[in-house]
RORO-710556 format. One record per residue (C-alpha): residue number from 1; residue in one letter; chain; x, y, z negated. Coordinates in pm, 1 decimal, always signed. Layout:
BEGIN
{nr:NUM, rest:a, kette:A, u:X, v:Y, w:Z} .
...
//
This chain:
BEGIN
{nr:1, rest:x, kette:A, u:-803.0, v:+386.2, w:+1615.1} .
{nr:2, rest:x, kette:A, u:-566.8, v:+565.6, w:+1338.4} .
{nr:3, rest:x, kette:A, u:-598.8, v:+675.5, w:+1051.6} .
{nr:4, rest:x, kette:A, u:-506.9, v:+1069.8, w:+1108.5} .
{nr:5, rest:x, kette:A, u:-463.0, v:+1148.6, w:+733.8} .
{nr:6, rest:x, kette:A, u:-622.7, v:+1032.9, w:+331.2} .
{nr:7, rest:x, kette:A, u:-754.2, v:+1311.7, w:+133.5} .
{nr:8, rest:x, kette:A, u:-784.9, v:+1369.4, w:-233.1} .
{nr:9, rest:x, kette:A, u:-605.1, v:+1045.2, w:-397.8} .
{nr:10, rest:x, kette:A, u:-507.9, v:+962.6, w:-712.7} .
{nr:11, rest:x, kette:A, u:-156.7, v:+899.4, w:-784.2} .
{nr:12, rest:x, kette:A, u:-52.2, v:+582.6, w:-961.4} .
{nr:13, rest:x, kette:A, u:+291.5, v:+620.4, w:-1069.4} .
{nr:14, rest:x, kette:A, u:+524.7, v:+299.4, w:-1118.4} .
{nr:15, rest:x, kette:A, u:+852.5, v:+209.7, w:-1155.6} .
{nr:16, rest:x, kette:A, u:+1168.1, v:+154.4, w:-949.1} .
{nr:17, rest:x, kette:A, u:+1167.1, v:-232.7, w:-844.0} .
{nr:18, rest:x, kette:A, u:+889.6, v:-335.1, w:-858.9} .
{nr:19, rest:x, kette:A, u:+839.0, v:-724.0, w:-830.1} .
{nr:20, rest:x, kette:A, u:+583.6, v:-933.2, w:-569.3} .
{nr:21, rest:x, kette:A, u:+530.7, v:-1157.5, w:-946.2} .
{nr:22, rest:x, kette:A, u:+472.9, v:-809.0, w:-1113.3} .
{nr:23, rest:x, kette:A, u:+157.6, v:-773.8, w:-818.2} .
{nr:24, rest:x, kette:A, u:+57.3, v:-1110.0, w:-764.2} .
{nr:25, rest:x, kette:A, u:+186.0, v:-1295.2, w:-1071.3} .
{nr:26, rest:x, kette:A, u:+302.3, v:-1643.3, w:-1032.9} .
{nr:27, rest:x, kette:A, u:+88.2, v:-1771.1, w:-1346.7} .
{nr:28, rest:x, kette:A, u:-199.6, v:-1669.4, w:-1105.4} .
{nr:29, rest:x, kette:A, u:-172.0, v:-1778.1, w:-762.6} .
{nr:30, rest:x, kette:A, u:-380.6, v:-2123.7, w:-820.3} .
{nr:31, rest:x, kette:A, u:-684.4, v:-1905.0, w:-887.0} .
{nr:32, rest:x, kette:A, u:-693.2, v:-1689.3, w:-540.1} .
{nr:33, rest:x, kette:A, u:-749.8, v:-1315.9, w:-499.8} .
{nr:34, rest:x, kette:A, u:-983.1, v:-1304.3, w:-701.1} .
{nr:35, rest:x, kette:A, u:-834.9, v:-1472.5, w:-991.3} .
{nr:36, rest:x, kette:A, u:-477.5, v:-1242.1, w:-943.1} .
{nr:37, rest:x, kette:A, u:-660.6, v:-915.0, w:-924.5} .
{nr:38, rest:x, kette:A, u:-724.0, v:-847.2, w:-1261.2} .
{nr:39, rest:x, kette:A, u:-323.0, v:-896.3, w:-1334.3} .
{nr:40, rest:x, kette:A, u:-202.5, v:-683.2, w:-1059.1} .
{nr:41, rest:x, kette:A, u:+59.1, v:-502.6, w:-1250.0} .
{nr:42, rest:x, kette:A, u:-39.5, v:-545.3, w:-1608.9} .
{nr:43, rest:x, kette:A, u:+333.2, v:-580.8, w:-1746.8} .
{nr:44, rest:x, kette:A, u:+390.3, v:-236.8, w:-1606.3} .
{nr:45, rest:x, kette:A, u:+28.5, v:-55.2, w:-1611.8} .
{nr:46, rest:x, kette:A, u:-198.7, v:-297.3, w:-1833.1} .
{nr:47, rest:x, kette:A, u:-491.6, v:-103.1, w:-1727.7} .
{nr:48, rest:x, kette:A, u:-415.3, v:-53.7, w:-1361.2} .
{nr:49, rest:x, kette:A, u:-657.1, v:-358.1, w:-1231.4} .
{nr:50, rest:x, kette:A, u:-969.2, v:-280.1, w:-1450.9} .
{nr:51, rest:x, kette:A, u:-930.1, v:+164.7, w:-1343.3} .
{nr:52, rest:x, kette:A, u:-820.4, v:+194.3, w:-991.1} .
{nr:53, rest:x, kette:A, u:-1074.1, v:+302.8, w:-757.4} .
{nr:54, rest:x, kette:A, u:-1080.0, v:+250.2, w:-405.7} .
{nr:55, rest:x, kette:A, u:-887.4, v:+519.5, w:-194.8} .
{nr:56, rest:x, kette:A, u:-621.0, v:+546.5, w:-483.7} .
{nr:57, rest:x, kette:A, u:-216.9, v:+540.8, w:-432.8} .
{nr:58, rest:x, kette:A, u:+95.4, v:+418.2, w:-583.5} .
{nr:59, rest:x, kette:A, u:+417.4, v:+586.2, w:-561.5} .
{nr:60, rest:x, kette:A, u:+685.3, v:+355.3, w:-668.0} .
{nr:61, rest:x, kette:A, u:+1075.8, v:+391.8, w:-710.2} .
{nr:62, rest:x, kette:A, u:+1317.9, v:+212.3, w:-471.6} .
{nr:63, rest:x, kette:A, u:+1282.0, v:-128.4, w:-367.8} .
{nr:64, rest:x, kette:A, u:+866.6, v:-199.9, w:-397.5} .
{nr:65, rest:x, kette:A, u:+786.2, v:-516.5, w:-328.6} .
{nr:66, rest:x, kette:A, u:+1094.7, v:-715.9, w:-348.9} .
{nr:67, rest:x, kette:A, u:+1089.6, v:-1096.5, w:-468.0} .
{nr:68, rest:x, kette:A, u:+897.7, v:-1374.6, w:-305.8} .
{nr:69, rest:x, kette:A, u:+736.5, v:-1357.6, w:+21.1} .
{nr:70, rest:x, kette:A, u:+360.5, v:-1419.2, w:-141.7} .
{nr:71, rest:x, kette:A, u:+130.3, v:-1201.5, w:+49.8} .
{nr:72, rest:x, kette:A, u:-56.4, v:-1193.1, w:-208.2} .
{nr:73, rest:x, kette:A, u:+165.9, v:-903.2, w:-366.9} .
{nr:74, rest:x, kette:A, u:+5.8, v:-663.4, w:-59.1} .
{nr:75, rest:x, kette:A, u:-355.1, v:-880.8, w:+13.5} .
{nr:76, rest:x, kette:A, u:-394.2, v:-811.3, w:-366.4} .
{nr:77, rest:x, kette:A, u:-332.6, v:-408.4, w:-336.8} .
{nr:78, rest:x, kette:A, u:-552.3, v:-400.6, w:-57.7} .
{nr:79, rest:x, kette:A, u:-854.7, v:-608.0, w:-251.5} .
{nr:80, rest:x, kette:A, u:-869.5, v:-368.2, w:-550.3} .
{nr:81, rest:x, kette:A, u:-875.4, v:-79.1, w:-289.0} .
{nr:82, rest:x, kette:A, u:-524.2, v:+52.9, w:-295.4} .
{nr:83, rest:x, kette:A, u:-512.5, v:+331.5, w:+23.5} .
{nr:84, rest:x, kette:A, u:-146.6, v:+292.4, w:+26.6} .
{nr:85, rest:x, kette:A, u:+194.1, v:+263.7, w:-119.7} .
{nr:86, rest:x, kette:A, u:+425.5, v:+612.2, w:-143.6} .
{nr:87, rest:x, kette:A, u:+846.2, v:+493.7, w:-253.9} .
{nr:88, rest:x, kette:A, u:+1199.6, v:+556.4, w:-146.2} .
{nr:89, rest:x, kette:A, u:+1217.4, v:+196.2, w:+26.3} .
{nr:90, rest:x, kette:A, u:+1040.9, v:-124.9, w:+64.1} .
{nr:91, rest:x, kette:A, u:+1141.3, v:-516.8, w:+69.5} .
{nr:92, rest:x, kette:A, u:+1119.1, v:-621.9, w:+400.6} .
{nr:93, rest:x, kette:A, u:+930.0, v:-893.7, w:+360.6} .
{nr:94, rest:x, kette:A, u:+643.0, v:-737.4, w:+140.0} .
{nr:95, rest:x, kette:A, u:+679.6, v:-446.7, w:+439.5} .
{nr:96, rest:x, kette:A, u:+561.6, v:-695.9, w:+693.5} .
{nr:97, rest:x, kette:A, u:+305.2, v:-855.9, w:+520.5} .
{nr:98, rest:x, kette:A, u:+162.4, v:-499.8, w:+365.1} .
{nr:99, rest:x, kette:A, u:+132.3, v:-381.1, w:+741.4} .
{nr:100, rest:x, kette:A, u:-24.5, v:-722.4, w:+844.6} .
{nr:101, rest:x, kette:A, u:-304.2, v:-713.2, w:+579.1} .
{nr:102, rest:x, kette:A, u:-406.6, v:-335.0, w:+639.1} .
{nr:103, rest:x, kette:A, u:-215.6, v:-175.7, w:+356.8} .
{nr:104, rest:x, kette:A, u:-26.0, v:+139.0, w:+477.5} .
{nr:105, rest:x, kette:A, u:+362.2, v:+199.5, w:+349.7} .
{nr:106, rest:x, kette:A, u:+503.3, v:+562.6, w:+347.4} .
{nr:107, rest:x, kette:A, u:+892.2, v:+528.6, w:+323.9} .
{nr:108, rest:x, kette:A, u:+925.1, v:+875.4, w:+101.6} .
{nr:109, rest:x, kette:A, u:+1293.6, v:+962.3, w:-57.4} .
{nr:110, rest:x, kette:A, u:+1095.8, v:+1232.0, w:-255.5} .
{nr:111, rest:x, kette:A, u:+859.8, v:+975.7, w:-424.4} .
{nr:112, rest:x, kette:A, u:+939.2, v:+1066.7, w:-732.9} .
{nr:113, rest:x, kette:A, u:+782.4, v:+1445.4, w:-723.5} .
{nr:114, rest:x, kette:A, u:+485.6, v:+1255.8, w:-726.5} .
{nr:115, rest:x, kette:A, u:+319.2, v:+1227.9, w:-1068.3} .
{nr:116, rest:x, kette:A, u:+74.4, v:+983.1, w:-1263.1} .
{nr:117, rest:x, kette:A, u:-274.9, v:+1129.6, w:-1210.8} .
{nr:118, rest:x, kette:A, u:-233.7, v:+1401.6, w:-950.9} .
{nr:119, rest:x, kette:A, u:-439.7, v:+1425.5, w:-668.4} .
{nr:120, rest:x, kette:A, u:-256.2, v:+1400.7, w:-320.3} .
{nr:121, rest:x, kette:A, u:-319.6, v:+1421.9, w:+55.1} .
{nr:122, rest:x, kette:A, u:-168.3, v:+1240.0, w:+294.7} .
{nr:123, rest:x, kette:A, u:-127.2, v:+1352.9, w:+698.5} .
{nr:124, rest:x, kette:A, u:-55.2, v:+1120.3, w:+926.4} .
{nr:125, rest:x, kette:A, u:-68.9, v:+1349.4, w:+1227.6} .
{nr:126, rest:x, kette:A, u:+277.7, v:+1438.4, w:+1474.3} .
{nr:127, rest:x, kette:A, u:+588.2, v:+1291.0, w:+1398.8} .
{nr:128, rest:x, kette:A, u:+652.2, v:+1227.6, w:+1004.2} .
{nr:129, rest:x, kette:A, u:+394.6, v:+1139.5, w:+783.8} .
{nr:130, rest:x, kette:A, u:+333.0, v:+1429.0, w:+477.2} .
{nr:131, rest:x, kette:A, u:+248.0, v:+1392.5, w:+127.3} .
{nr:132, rest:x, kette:A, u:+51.0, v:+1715.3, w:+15.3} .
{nr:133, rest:x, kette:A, u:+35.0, v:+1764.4, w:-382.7} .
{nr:134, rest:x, kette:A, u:-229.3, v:+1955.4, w:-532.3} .
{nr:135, rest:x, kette:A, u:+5.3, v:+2221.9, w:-637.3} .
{nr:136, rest:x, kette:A, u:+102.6, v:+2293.0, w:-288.5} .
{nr:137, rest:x, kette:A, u:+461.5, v:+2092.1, w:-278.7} .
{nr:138, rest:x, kette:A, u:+464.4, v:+1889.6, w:+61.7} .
{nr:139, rest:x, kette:A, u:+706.5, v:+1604.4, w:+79.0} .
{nr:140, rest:x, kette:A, u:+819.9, v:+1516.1, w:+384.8} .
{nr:141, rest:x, kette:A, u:+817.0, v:+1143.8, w:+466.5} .
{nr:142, rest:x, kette:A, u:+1001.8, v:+880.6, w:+712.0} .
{nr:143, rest:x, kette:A, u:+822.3, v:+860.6, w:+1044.8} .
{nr:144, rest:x, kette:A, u:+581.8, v:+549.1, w:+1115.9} .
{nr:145, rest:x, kette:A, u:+553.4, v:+410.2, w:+1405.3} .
{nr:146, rest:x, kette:A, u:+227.0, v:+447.6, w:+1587.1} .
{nr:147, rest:x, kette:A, u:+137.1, v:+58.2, w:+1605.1} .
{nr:148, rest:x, kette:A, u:+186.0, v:+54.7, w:+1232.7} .
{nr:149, rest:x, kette:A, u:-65.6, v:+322.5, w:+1180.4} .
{nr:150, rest:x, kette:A, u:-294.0, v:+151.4, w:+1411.9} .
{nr:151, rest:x, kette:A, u:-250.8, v:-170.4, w:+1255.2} .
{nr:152, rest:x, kette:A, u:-309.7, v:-37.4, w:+919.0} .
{nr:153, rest:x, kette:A, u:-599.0, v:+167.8, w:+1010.8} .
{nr:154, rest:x, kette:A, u:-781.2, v:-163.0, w:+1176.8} .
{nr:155, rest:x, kette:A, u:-723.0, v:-356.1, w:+834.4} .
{nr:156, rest:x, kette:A, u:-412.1, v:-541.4, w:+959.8} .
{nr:157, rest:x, kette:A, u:-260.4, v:-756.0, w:+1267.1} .
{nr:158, rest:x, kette:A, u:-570.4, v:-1030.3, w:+1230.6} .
{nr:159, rest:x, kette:A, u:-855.9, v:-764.7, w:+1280.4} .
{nr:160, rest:x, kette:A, u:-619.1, v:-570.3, w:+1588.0} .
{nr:161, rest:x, kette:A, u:-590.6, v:-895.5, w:+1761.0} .
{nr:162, rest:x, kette:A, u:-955.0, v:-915.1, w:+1698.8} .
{nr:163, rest:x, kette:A, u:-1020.0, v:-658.1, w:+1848.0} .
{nr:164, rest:x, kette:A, u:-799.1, v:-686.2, w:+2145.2} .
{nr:165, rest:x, kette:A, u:-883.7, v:-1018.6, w:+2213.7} .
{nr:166, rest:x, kette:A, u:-1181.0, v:-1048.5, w:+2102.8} .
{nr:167, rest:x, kette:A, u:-1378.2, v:-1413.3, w:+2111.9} .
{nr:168, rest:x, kette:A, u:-1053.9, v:-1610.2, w:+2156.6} .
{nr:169, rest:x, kette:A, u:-953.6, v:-1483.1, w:+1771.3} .
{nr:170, rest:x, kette:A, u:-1325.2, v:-1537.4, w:+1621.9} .
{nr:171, rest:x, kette:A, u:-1200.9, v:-1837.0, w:+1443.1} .
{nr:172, rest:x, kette:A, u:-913.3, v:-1748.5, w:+1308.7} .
//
């Protein structure tokens, strides 16, 4: 199962380098998910937690996600309803755990066309993904590969091997 594209999103537009403490702040973490969400970026976009809606985007600068290793930094994007996450480049870390917990990364150089507000598309069909903006601009995107998508599209690696395995995962 893949997601083959995400229609009519709004763009949340951030900063270059931004922080796993700036998502999931430190202060935080002893209260869960639920206790992080409503911080999720507030030194950057105060009202970001309380006015995203579910199927929304960020596009970012270079280097989203860096820091810690917390998972929390993606688990909480994917909790308020974040579709995905549209920047230049990615920690590696946060890029593994974003793909783990069901949040899907585009790897865009051209980010940074996209602006605060606008409604995009995304495709995820043939070879490179593509970021359509209302006013007809495409940006052309770093290819994913297809066990990414998949993962993404089933909610993460957890619910695939789920799914693959079936029973033998119920637990976890």
């Amino acid at each position: 199962m893949r997601v083959s594209s995400i229609q009519n999103a709004r763009v949340w537009a951030v900063g270059s380098d931004i922080d796993t403490d700036q998502l999931a702040p430190g202060a935080y973490m002893k209260l869960g998910l639920e206790g992080i969400a409503p911080h999720c970026l507030e030194a950057v976009r105060p009202e970001f937690a309380a006015e995203v809606r579910g199927g929304d985007v960020i596009a970012a600068g270079p280097n989203f996600g860096i820091g810690s290793s917390r998972e929390q930094a993606a688990e909480v994007l994917v909790r308020l309803g974040v579709k995905a996450v549209i920047a230049p480049s990615f920690s590696g870390l946060f890029f593994r755990n974003a793909f783990n917990l069901g949040l899907l990364l585009v790897t865009c150089a051209d980010a940074g066309f996209l602006r605060d507000g606008q409604s995009v598309s995304l495709s995820l069909e043939g070879t490179r993904p593509l970021v359509h903006r209302a006013d007809g601009e495409t940006l052309y995107c770093e290819p994913i590969p297809a066990f990414l998508l998949d993962m993404a599209a089933v909610g993460g690696l957890l619910n695939q091997l789920r799914s693959r395995f079936g029973k033998a995962l119920k637990e976890f």
